[in-house]
N, C-alpha and C positions, 0 to 999 in steps of 0.2 A: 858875438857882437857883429856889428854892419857897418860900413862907413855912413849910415847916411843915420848912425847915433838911436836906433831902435833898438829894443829888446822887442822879438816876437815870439807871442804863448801859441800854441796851438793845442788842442784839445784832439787826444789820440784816439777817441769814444767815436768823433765826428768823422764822415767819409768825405767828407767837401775838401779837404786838403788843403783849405784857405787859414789863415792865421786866424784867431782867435781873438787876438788884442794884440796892442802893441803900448810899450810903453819906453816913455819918450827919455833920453840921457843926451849930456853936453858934449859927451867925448864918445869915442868908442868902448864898447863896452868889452870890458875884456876876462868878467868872468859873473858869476849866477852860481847861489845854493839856496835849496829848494828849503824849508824848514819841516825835519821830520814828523815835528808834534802837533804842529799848526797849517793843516792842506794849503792853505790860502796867502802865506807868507815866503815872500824868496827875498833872497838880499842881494843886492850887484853891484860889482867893482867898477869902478869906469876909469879911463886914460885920462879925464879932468881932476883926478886923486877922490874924487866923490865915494861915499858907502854912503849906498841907500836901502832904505829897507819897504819891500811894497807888499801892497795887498791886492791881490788877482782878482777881487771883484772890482775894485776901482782905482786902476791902477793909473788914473792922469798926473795923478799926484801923490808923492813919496808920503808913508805913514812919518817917516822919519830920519833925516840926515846923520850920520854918522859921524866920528871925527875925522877930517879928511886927509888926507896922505900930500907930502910936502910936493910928492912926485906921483907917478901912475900907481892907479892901485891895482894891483895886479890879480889878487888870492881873494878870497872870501869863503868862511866855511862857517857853519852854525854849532856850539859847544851846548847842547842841549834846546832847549825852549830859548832857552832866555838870554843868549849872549852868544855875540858875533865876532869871529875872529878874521883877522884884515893884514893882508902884506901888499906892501908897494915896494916901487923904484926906490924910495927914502931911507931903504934899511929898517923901513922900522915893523914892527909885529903890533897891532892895535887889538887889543880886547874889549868890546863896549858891551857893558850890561844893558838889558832893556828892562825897561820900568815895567811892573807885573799892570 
């Protein structure tokens, strides 16, 4: 994460060294999993308690809000395709399935 609240992709293929996209969060972002099944899917934690779930070809806009954390969400990790697991400052451990 950045203070100025971007997630930046770069693409390791390309020799330009330049970022690739960027996509935009309200807080700092304080964590990213990649989704093993699905190339195109990463999920991120943010310090605004946000889980968001995106898709790398159009990433302006989140596919999908997650339940969000009382406090900073800090962990994010993928439990197969299909379901996102989430810790924050709140104590608490969040598991959200996604709809097939």
């Amino acid at each position: 994460g950045h203070s100025d609240h971007q997630l930046r992709l770069w693409d390791a293929r390309s020799r330009g060294g330049a970022p690739t996209g960027a996509i935009p969060h309200h807080g700092w972002v304080s964590s990213v999993a990649w989704c093993g099944v699905r190339e195109h899917l990463l999920v991120s934690g943010c310090h605004d308690g946000g889980v968001r779930l995106w898709d790398t070809r159009s990433p302006r806009v989140a596919l999908h809000s997650l339940p969000r954390h009382k406090g900073k969400a800090l962990c994010v990790a993928w439990d197969g395709a299909d379901a996102v697991v989430s810790g924050g400052t709140d104590g608490q451990l969040r598991i959200s399935t996604l709809a097939a």
